[in-house]
Each structure stands twice: as C-alpha cells, then as structure tokens.
Backbone as CSV, one residue per row, in Angstrom:
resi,resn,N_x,N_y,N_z,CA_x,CA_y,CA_z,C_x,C_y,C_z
1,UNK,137.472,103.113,112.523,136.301,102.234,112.473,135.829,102.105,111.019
2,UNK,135.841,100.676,110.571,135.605,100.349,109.451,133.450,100.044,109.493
3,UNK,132.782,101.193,108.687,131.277,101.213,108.577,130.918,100.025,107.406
4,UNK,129.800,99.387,107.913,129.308,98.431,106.878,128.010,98.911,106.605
5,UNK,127.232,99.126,105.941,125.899,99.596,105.599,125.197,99.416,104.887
6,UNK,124.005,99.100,105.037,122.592,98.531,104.201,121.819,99.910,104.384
7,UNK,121.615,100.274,103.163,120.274,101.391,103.168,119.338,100.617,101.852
8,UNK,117.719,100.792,102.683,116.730,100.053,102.214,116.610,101.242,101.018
9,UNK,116.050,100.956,100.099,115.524,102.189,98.777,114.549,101.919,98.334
10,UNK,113.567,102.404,98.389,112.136,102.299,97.800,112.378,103.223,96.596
11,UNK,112.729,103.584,96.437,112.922,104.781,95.086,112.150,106.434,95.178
12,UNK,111.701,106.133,96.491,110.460,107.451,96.790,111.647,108.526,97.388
13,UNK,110.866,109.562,97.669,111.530,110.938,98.548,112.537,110.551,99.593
14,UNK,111.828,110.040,100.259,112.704,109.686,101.849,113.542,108.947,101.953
15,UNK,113.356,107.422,101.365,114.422,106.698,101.217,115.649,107.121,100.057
16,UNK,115.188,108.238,99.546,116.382,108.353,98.591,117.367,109.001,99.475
17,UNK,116.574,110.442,100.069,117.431,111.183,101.203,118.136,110.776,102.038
18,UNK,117.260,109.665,102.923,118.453,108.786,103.559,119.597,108.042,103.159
19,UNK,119.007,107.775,101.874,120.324,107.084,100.763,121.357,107.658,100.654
20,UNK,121.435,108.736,100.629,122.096,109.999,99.916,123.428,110.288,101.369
21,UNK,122.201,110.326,102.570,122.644,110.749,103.981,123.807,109.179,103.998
22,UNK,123.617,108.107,103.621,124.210,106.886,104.482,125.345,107.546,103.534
23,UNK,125.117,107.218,101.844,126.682,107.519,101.456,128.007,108.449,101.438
24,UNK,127.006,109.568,102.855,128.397,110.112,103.091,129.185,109.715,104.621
25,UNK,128.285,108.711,104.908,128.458,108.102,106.652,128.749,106.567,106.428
26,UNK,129.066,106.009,105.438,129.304,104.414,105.339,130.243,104.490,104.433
27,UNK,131.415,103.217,104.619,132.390,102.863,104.009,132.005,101.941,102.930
28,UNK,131.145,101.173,103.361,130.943,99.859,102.386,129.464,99.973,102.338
29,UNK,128.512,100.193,101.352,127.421,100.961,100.940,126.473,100.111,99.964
30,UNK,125.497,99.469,100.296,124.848,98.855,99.458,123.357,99.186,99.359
31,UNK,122.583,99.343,98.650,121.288,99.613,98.401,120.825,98.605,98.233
32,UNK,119.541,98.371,98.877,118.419,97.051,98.377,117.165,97.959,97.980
33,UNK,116.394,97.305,96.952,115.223,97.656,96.683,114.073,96.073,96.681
34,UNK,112.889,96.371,97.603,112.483,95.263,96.920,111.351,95.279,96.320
35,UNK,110.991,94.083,95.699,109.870,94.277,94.861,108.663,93.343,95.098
36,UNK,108.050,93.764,95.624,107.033,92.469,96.545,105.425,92.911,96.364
37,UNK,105.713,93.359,95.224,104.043,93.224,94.702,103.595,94.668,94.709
38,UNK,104.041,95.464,94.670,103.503,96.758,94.671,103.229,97.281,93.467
39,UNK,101.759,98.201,93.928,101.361,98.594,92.754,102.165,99.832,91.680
40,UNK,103.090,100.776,92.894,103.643,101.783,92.080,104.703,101.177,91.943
41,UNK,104.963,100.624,90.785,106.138,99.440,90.551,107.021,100.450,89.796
42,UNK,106.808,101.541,89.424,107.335,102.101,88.829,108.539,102.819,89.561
43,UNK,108.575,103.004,90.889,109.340,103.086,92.591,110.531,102.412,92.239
44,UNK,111.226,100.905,91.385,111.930,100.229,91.600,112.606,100.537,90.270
45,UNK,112.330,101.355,89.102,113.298,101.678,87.999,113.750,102.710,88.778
46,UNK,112.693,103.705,89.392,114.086,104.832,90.304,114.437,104.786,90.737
47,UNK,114.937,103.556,91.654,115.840,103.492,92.406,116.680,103.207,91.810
48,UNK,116.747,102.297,90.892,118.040,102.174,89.615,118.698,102.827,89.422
49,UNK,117.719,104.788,88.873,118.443,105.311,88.406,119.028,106.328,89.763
50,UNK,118.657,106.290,90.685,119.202,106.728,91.732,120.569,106.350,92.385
51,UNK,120.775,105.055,92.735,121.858,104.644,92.585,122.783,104.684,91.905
52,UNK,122.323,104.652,90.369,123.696,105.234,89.320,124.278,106.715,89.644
53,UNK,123.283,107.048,90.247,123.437,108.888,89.857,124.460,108.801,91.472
54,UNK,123.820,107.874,92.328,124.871,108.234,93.484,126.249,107.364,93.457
55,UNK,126.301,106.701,92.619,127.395,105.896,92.239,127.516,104.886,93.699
56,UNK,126.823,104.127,94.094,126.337,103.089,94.879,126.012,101.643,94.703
57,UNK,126.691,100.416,95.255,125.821,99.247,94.718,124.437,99.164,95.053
58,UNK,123.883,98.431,94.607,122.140,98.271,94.452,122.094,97.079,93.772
59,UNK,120.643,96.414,94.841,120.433,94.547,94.447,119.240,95.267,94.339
60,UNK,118.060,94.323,93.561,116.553,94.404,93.307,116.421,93.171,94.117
61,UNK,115.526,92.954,94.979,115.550,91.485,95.542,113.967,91.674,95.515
62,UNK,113.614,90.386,94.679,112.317,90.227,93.783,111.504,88.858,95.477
63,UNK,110.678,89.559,96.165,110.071,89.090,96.820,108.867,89.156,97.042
64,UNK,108.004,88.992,95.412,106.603,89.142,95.666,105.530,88.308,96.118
65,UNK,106.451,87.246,96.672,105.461,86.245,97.462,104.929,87.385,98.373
66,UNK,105.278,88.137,99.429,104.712,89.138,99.879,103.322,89.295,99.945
67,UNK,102.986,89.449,98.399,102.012,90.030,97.961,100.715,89.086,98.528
68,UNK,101.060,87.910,98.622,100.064,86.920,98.915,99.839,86.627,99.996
69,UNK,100.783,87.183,100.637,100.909,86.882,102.384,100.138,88.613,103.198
70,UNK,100.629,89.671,102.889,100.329,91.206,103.302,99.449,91.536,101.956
71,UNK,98.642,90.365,101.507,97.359,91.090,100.918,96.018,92.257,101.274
72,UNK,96.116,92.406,102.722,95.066,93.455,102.553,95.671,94.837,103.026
73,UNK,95.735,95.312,101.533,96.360,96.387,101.099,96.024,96.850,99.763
74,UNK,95.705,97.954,99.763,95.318,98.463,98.277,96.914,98.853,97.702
75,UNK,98.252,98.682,98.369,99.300,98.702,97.301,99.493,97.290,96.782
76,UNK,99.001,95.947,97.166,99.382,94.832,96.946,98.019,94.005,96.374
77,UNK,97.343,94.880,96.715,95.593,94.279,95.932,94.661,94.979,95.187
78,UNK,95.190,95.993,94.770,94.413,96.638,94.286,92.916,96.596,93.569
79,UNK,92.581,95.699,93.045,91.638,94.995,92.630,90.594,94.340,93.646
80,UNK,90.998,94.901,95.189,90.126,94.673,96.067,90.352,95.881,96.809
81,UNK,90.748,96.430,96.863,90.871,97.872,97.783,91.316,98.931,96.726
82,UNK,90.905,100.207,97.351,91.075,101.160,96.644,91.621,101.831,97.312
83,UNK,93.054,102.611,96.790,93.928,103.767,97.408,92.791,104.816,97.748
84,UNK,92.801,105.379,98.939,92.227,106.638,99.375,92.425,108.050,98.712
85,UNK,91.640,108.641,98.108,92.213,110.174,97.395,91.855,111.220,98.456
86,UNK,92.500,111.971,97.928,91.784,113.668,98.210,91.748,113.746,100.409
87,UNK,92.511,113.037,100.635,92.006,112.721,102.015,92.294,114.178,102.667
88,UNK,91.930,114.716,103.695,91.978,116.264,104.526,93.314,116.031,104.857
89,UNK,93.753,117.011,104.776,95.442,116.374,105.493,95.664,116.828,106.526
90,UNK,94.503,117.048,107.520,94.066,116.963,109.038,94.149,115.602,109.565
91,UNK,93.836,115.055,108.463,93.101,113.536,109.050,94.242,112.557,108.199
92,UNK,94.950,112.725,107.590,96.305,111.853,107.183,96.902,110.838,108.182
93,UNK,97.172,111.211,109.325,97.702,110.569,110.468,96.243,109.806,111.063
94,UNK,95.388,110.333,111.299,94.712,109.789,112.333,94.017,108.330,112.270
95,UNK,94.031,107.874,111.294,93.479,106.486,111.081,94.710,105.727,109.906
96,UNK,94.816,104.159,110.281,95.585,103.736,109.354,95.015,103.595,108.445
97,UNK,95.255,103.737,107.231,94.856,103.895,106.152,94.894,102.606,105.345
98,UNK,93.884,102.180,104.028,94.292,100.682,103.765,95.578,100.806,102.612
99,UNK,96.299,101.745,102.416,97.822,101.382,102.166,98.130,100.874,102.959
100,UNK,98.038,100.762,104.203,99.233,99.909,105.111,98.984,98.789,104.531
101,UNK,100.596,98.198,104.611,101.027,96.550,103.641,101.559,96.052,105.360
102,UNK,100.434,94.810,105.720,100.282,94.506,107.030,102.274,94.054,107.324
103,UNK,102.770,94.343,108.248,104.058,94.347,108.637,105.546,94.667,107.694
104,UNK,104.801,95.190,107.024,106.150,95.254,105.424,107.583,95.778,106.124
105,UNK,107.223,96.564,106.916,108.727,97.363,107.450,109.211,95.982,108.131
106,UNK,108.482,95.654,108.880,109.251,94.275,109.980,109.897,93.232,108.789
107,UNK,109.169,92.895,108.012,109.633,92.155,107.094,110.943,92.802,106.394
108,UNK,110.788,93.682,105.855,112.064,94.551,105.217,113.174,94.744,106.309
109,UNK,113.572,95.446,107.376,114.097,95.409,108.584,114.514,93.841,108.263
110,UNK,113.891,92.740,108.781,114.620,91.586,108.714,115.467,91.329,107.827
111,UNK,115.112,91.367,106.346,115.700,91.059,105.428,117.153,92.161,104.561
112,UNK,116.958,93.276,105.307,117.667,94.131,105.276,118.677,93.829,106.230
113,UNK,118.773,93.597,107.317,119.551,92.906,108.371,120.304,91.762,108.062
114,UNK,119.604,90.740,108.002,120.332,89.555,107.313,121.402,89.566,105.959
115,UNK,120.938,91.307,105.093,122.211,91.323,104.125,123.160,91.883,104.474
116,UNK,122.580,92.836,105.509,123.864,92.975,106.464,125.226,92.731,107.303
117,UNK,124.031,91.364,107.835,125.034,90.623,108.836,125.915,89.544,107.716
118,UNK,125.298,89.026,106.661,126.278,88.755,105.692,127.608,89.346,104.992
119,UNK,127.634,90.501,104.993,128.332,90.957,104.643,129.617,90.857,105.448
120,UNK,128.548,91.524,106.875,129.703,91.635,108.049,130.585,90.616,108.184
121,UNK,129.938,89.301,108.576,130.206,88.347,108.897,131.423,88.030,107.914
122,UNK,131.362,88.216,106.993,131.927,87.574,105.389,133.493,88.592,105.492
123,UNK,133.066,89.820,105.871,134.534,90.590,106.592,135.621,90.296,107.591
124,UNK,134.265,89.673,108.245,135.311,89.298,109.796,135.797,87.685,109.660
125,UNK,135.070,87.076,109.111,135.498,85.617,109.273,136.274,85.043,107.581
126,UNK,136.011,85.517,106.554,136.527,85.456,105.392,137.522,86.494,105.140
127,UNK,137.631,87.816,105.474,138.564,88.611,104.711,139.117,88.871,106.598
128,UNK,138.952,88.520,107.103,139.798,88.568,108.446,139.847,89.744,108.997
129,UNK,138.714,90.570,109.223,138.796,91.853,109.579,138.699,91.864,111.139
130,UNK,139.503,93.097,111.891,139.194,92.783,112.965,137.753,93.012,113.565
131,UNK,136.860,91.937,114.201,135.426,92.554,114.733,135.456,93.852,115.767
132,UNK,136.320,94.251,116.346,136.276,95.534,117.035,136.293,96.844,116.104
133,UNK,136.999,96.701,115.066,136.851,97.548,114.572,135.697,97.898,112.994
134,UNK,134.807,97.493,113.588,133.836,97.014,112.460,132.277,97.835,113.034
135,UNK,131.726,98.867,112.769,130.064,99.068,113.169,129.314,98.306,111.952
136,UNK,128.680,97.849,112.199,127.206,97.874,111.257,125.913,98.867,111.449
137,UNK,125.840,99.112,109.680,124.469,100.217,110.294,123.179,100.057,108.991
138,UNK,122.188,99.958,109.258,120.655,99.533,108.230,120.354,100.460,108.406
139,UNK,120.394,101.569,107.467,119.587,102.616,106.898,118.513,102.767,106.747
140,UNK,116.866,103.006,107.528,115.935,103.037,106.709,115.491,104.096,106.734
141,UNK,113.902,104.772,106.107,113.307,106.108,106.071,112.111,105.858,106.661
142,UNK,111.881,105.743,107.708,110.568,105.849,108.232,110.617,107.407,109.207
143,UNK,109.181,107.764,109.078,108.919,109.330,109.464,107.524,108.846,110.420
144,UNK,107.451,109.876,111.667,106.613,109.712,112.328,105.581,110.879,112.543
145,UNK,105.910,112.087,111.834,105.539,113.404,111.624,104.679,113.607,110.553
146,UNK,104.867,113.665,109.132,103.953,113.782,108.250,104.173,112.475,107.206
147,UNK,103.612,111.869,108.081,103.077,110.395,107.626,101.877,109.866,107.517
148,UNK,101.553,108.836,106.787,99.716,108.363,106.862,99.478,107.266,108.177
149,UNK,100.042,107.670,109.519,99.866,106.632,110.679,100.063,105.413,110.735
150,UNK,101.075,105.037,109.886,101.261,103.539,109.656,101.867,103.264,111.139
151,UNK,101.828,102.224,111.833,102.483,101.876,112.989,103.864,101.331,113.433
152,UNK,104.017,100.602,112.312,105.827,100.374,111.797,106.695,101.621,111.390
153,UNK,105.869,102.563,111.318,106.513,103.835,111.217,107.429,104.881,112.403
154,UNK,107.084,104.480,113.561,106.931,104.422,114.388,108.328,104.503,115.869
155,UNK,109.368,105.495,116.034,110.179,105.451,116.848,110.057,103.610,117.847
156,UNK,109.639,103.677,118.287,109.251,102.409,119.494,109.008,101.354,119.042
157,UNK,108.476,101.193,117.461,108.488,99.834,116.589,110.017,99.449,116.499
158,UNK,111.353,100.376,116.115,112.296,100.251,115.675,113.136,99.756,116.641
159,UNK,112.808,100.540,118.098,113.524,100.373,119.217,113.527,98.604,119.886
160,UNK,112.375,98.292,119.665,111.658,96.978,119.749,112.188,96.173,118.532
161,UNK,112.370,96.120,118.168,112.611,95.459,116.394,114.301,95.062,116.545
162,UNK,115.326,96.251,116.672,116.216,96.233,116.815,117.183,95.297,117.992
163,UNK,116.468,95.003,119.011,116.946,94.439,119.915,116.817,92.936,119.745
164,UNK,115.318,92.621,119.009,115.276,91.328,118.633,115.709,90.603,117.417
165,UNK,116.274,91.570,116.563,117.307,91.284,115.609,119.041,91.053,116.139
166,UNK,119.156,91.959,117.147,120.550,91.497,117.758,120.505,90.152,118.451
167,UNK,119.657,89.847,119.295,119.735,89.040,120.064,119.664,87.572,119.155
168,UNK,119.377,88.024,117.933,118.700,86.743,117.094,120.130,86.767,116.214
169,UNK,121.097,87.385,116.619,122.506,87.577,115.204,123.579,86.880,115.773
170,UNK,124.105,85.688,114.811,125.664,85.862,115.093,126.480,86.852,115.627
171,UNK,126.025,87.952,114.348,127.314,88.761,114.364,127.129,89.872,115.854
172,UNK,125.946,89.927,116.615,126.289,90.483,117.958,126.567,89.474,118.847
173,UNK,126.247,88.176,118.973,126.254,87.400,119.906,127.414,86.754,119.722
174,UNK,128.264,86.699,118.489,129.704,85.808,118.650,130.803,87.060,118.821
175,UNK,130.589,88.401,118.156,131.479,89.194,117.877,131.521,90.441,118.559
176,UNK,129.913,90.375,119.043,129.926,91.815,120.194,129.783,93.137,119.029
177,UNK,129.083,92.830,117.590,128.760,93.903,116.631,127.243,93.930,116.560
178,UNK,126.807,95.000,117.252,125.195,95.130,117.131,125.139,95.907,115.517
179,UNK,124.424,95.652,115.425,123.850,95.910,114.180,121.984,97.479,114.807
180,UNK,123.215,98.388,114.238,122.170,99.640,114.609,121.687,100.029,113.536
181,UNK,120.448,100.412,113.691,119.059,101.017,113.149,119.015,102.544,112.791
182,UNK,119.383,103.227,111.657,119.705,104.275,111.769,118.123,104.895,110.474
183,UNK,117.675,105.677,110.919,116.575,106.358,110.936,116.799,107.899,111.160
184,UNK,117.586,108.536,110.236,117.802,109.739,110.340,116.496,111.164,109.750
185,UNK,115.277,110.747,109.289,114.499,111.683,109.222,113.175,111.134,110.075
186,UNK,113.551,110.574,110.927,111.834,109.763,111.711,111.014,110.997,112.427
187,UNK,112.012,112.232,112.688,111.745,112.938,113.398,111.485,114.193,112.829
188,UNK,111.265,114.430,111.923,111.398,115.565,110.307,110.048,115.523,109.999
189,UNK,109.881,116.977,109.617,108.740,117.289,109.081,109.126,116.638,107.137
190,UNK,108.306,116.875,106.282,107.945,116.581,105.080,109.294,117.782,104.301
191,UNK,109.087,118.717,104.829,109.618,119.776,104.641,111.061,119.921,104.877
192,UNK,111.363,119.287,106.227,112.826,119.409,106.660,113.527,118.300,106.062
193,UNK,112.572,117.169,105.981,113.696,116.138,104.808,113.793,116.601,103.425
194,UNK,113.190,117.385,102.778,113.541,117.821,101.523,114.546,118.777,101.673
195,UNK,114.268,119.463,102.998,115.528,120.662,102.752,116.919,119.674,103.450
196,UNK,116.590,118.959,103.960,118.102,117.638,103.841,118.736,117.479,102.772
197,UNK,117.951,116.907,101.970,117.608,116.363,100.553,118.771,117.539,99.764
198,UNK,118.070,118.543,100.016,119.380,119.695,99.065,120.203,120.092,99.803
199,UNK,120.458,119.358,100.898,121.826,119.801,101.175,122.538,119.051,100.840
200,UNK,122.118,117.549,100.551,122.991,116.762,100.372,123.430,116.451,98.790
201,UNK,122.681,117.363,98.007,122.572,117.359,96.623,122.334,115.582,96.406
202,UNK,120.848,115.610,97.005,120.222,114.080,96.974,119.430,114.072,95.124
203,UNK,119.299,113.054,94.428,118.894,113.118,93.401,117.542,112.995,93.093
204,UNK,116.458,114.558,94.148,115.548,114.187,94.519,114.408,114.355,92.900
205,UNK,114.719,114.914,91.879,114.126,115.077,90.623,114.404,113.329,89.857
206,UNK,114.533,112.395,90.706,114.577,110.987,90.180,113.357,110.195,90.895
207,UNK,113.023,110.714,91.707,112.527,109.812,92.582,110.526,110.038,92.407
208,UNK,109.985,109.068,92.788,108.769,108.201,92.421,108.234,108.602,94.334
209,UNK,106.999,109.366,94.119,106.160,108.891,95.685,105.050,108.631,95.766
210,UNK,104.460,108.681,94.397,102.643,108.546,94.194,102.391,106.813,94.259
211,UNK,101.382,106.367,94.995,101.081,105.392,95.046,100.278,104.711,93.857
212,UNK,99.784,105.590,92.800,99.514,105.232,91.713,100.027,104.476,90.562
213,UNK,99.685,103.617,89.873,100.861,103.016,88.732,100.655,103.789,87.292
214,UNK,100.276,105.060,87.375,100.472,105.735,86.310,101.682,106.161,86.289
215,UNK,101.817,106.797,85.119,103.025,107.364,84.298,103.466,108.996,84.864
216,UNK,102.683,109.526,85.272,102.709,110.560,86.072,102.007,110.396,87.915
217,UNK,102.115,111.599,88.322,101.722,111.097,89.605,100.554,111.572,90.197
218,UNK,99.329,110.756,90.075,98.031,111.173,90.458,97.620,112.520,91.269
219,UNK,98.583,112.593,92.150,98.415,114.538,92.728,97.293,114.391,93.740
220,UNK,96.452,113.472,94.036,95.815,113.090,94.819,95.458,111.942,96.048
221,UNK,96.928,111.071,96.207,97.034,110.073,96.886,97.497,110.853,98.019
222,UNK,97.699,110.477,99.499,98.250,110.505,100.268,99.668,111.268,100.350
223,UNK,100.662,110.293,99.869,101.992,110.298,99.601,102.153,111.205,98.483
224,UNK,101.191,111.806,97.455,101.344,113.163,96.384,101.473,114.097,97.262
225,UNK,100.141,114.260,98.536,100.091,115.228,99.040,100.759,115.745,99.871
226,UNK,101.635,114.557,100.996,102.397,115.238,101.638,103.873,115.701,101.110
227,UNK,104.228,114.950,99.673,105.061,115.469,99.192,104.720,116.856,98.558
228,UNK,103.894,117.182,98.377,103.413,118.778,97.767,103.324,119.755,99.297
229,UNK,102.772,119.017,99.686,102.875,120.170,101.231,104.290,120.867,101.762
230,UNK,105.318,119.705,101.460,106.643,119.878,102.136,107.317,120.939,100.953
231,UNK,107.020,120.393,99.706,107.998,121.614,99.155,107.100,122.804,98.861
232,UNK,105.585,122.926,99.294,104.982,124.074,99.094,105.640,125.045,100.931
233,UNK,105.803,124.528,101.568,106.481,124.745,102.945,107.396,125.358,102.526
234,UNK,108.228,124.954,101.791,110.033,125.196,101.731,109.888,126.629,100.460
235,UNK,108.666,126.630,99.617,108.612,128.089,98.571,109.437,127.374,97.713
236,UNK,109.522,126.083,97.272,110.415,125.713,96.543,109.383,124.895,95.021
237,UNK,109.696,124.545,94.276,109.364,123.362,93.185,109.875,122.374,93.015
238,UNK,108.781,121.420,93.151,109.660,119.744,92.815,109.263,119.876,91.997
239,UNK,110.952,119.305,91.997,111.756,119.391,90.497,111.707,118.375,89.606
240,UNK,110.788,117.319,89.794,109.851,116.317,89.203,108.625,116.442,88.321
241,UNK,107.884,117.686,88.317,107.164,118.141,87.998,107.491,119.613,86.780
242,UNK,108.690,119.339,86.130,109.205,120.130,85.497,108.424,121.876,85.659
243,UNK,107.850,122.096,84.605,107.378,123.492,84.736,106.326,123.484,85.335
244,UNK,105.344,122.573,85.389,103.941,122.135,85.861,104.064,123.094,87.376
245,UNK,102.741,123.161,87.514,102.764,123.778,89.054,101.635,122.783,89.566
246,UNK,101.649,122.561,90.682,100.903,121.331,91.784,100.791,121.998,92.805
247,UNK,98.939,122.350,92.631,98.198,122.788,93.447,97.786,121.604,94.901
248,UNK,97.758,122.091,95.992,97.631,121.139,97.409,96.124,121.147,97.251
249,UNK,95.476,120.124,97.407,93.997,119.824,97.365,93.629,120.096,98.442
C-alpha cells in the first residue's frame, strides 16, 4: 500500500509531533502551514525550520483573507480583543476562550483535504497508479485533554467533518479512496505528547506555542502554560528555553 499524506503544521508543539509521527507512517509527505492572519506569526518561520530539520516538503499557503472573515478572535484581532493571561488552569477547558478563531480547524481540514485529494488524484489518473492500492491520510494535532475547550478540537467534530469531506470527494466517490483523518495525540495528555515527541526525536527545541508576537514567549498565555505543565509533568526542560527555568503560574 502506497500512503499519500498531508500533515497540517502550525509550527507549535503538537503539530510538530504529529509531523514527526506522519513521517515515519507516510510514503509521500507534505507539510502545509498556513498563514491567515495570526498574531504569533512567528509559528510559520518554525515550521520552516522544522521541516528542514525533518527533511520534508512544506508549502506556506498565505490565506489571510481569513482574518477578515474569523475576526472575533484575539489571534486575528488583536486590537479588539485581548489574549487571556494568567488563567487558573482549573478553568482552561471550561469556557471557550476568545482565542478561538471561529471555525479555523473546519476551514484548515478542508483545505488540507483538497491538497490531498490533488495529489491523490494526480497519482491515480496522471502517473497511473493503481487506486486500490493507494490510502490517503491528513494529519492533524488537535487534543481534547489539555486544551483551552475549543470545540473543533474535539473527537466528534472530526468524526462529523470527515464523512462530509468524503462524500463531497472525487477521489472516494470515483475510486473508493476515503481520505482518513488521522489525529494521533487527541487523546494525550500535554505530557504524553511531549514524551511522544522524544521518542520520535521530534524537533521539539524549534517549535513556537505562545500566542504572543513577541520574540520570546510570554509564559503567561494559555498555550505557555499548558506547555510548561506537560514538561513540568515529565521532570524534564523545554529545551526552548535554554538554561532559563519556567515557573507554572
């Protein structure tokens, strides 16, 4: 069985891990990053250098109309909303938070799909591959465990999502190739995807998770904190933070 594969890359923790996870489970391996108005823009040079380091293709696909459409969001508006600090990390999950970028995963999922089924398609009907022997698989990192309650985050969003992307594809409806949804840390603590992360000797000292557009990483957003929780869990140091030590608020 010849694997075709799209893994989405935000340049953060999770999507790198999963990155890391597809390129030892896919034959034909492409990274997308996109760039659709976000404030930690700084997310999309590491994925750059992430990809080099995993020796992977990688597109930037510049879609910040986004920004004008999933405006109420303090990653896409900042200048009208303000990222949440210091939040209890009791209360992380329990309310959506105004980071959520209103449907971004559904949107990404689509467009992640469609480079997919291009590809596929472009195998089976241009380079003459046989369609039986062909999976397709879209890589993404969504977590439902130590996450800020986003709802696209979400096991049952994906399950739902996935079916109406097949039904909507050539490439399942002429060729009988579903195009599966692979979500290998949805079910992972903060902690257990980092200790993924080193097993897979993932290039996790590259990667960007603060929602801030500073130069360092505020230590107080959301996404600082649950990345500090997970490797304060594991007795370990991110390795991003060179000698520095990062106290959990």
């Amino acid at each position: 069985m010849t694997v075709f594969g799209v893994s989405l890359l935000s340049g953060g923790l999770d999507s790198t891990i999963v990155t890391s996870y597809a390129a030892e489970e896919v034959d034909h391996l492409h990274a997308i990053t996109f760039k659709y108005g976000q404030t930690h823009v700084k997310e999309i040079d590491c994925a750059k250098n992430i990809t080099s380091a995993l020796k992977i293709n990688h597109k930037v696909i510049d879609i910040s109309f986004v920004q004008n459409l999933s405006w109420y969001s303090s990653l896409t508006n900042p200048g009208k909303f303000k990222t949440p600090t210091q939040r209890p990390e009791t209360g992380i999950s329990e309310n959506i938070p105004i980071t959520y970028v209103p449907l971004r995963n559904t949107i990404f999922l689509s467009l992640g799909a469609a480079a997919l089924e291009s590809e596929v398609l472009n195998a089976i009907e241009e380079k003459h591959l046989d369609a039986s022997t062909i999976s397709a698989k879209l890589f993404m990192a969504p977590n439902a465990i130590d996450y800020s309650g986003y709802p696209d985050c979400r096991p049952e969003f994906f399950y739902s999502a996935i079916n109406t992307v097949n039904l909507g594809s050539k490439l399942s409806t002429e060729y009988d190739v579903d195009i599966e949804i692979i979500t290998p840390i949805i079910h992972k603590t903060k902690a257990e995807i980092i200790d993924l992360g080193m097993k897979l000797n993932s290039p996790i000292e590259l990667t960007w998770s603060c929602y801030g557009a500073s130069e360092t990483p505020c230590n107080y957003c959301d996404s600082c904190i649950l990345r500090a929780r997970g490797f304060a869990e594991l007795g370990i140091q991110d390795p991003t933070l060179g000698n520095s030590k990062f106290d959990i608020k």
